[in-house]
C-alpha positions in Angstrom: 0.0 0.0 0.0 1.0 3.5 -0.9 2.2 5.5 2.1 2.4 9.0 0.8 -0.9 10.3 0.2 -2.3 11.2 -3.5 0.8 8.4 -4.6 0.8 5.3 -6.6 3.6 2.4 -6.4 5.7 1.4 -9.8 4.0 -2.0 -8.8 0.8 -0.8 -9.1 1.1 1.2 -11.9 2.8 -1.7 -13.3 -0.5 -3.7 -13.2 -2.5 -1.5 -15.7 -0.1 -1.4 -18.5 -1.1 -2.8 -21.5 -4.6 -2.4 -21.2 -7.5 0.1 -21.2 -7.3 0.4 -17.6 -3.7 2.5 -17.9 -4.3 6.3 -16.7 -2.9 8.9 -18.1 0.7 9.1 -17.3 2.5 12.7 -17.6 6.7 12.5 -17.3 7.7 15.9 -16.1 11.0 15.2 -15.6 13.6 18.3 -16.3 16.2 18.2 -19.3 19.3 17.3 -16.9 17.3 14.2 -15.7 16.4 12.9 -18.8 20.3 12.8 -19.3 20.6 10.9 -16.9 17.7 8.0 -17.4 16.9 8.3 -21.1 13.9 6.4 -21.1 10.3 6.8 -20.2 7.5 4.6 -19.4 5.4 3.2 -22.0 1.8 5.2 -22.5 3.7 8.4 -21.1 4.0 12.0 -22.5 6.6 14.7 -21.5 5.2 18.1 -20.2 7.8 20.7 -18.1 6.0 21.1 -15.3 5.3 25.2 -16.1 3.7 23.4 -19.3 1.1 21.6 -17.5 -1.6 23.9 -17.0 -1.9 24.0 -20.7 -1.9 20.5 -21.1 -4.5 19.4 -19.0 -7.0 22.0 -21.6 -6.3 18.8 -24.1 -6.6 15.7 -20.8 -9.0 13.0 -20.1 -10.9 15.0 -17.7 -12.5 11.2 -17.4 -9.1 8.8 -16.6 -7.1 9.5 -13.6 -3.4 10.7 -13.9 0.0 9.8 -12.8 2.4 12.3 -12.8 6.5 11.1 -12.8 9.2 13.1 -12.3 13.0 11.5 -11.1 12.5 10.5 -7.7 9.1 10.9 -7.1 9.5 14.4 -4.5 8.7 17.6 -5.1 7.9 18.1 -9.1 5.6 15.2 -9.7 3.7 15.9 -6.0 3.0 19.6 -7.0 2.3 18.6 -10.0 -0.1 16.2 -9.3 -1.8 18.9 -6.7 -1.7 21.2 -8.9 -4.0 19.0 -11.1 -6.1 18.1 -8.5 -7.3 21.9 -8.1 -7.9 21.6 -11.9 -10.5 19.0 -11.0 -8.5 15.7 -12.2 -7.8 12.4 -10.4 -4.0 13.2 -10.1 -1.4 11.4 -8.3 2.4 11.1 -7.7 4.2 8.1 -8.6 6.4 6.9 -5.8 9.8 6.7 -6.2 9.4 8.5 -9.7 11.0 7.1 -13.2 14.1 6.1 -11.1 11.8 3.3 -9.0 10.2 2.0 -12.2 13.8 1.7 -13.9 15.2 0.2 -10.7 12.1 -2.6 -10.7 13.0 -3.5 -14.7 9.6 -3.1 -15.7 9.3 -2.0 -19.6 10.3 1.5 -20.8 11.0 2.9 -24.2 14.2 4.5 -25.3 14.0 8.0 -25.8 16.4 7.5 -28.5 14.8 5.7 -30.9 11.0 5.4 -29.7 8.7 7.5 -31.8 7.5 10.5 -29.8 4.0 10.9 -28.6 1.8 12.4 -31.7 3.2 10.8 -34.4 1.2 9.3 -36.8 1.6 5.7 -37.5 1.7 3.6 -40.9 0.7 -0.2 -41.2 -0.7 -2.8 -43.4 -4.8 -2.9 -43.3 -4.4 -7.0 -43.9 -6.8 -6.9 -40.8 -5.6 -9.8 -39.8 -4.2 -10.8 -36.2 -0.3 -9.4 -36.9 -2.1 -6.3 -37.9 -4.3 -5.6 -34.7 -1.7 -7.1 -32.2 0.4 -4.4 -34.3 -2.0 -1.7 -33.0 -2.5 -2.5 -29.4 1.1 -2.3 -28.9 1.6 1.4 -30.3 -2.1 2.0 -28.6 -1.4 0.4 -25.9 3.0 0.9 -25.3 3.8 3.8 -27.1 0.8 6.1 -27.6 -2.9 5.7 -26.3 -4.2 8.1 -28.7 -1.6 7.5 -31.8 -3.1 8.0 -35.3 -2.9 5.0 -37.4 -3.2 4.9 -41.1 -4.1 2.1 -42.7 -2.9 1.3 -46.0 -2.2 -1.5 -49.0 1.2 -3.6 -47.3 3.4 -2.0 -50.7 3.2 1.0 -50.0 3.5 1.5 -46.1 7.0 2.9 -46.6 6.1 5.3 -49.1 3.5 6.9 -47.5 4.7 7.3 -44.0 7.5 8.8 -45.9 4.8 11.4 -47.8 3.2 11.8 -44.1 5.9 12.1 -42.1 4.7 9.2 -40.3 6.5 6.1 -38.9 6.5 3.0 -41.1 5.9 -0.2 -39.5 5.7 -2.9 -42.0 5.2 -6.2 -40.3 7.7 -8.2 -42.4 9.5 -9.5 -39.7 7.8 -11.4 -36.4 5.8 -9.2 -34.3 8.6 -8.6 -31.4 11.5 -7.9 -34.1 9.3 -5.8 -35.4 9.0 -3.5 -32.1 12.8 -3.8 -31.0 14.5 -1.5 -33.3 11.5 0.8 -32.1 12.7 1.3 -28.5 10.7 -0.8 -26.7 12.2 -2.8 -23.7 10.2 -5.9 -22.3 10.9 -9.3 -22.1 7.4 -10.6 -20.9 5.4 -8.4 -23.7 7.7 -10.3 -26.5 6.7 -13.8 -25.2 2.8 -12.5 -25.2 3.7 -11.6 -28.8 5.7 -14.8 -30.0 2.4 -16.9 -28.4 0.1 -14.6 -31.1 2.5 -14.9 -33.9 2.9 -18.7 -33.5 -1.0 -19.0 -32.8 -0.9 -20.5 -29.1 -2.6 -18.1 -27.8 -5.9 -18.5 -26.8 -7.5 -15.0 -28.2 -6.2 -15.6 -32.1 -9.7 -17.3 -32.9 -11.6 -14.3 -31.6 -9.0 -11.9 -33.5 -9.6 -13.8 -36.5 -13.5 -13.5 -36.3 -13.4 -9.9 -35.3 -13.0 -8.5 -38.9 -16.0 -10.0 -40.5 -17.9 -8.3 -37.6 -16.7 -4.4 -37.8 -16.1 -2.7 -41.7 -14.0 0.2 -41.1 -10.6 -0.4 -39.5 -11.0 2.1 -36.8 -13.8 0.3 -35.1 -12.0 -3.1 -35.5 -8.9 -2.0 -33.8 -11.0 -0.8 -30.9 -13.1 -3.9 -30.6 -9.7 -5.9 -31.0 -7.4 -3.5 -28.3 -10.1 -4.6 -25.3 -9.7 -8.6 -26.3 -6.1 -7.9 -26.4 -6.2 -6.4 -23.2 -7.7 -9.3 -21.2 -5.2 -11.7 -23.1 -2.8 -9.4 -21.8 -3.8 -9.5 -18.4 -4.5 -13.6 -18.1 -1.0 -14.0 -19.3 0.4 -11.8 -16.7 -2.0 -14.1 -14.5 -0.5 -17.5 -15.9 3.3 -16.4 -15.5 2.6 -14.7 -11.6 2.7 -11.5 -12.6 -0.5 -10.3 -11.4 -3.3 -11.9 -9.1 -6.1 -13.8 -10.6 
């Protein structure tokens, strides 16, 4: 249990990650301690702490949020407060980005990991490489990402016309997301269990496209059976209570 009040635990936290149950999770970190820990946690967005005021004009007024900052002290508590006189659900998270980092859980480098905003480019085969595809970005890199479906030739050329990010799916599913930044070792097995069709929800991915016509729709009906996959796998391998 959280001691601090208006906190959260990395552990916690940790539990609603992948799946529509994630709030939203503001890094405020400043620039000298992003030097330091290059990373940030999957989902998250960076706002300077002077910035966030403006920010929460385009928040969730709806999901609760978790504000980050190094060592979870003095930026991410005001923050937080700050928010909370705003009207939102805010907390700190305890221990900041440095606890999360020191408990392994997954992060994206800063270095390679698309930013927050950008738009998305992959194949509309529909089929189950193609939506697990989507909850990952959705789900690991940005909850609100736009994603443009188009014919599997010509994903390269038009995120390059777009100024979008190009994932082609031409490799297995957790190659595909490696180059991209993302660091977890439990989220690739989840994946490797899709893309050799072990896992229990391919069927109901598979049904899912005669069911909704435009993509849009179909990604969001797929992202909540991905999320309870999600969840029972962290459930079979002890990761979270069942």
């Amino acid at each position: 249990m959280d001691q601090t009040p208006h906190s959260i635990s990395a552990q916690r936290l940790m539990f609603d990650l992948g799946t529509h149950r994630m709030p939203q999770v503001v890094d405020v970190c400043v620039p000298e301690d992003i030097a330091l820990a290059p990373w940030r946690i999957p989902g998250s967005v960076h706002v300077s702490h002077q910035d966030v005021a403006d920010w929460a004009g385009t928040a969730n007024r709806h999901v609760p949020i978790v504000v980050i900052c190094q060592k979870g002290l003095k930026l991410s508590h005001g923050t937080a407060a700050l928010l909370r006189s705003m009207g939102f659900d805010a907390t700190a998270l305890t221990g900041g980005i440095l606890a999360w980092l020191a408990a392994d859980y997954p992060r994206l480098s800063l270095s390679v990991a698309p930013s927050v905003g950008t738009h998305w480019v992959l194949p509309a085969t529909r089929d189950r490489r193609a939506l697990s595809a989507a909850w990952v970005v959705r789900r690991w890199y940005d909850p609100t990402a736009p994603l443009l479906w188009v014919a599997p030739e010509l994903v390269s050329e038009v995120a390059s016309r777009f100024d979008a990010y190009a994932l082609e799916l031409d490799t297995p599913l957790p190659k595909a997301f490696e180059p991209r930044g993302l660091m977890t070792a439990q989220l690739s097995e989840f994946l490797d269990d899709i893309e050799t069709k072990t896992s229990p929800v391919v069927t109901l991915l598979g049904a899912l496209r005669n069911l909704h016509q435009s993509d849009e729709c179909l990604v969001h009906a797929a992202l909540r059976l991905l999320d309870a996959a999600w969840v029972a796998f962290r459930q079979q391998i002890g990761q979270e209570a069942a």
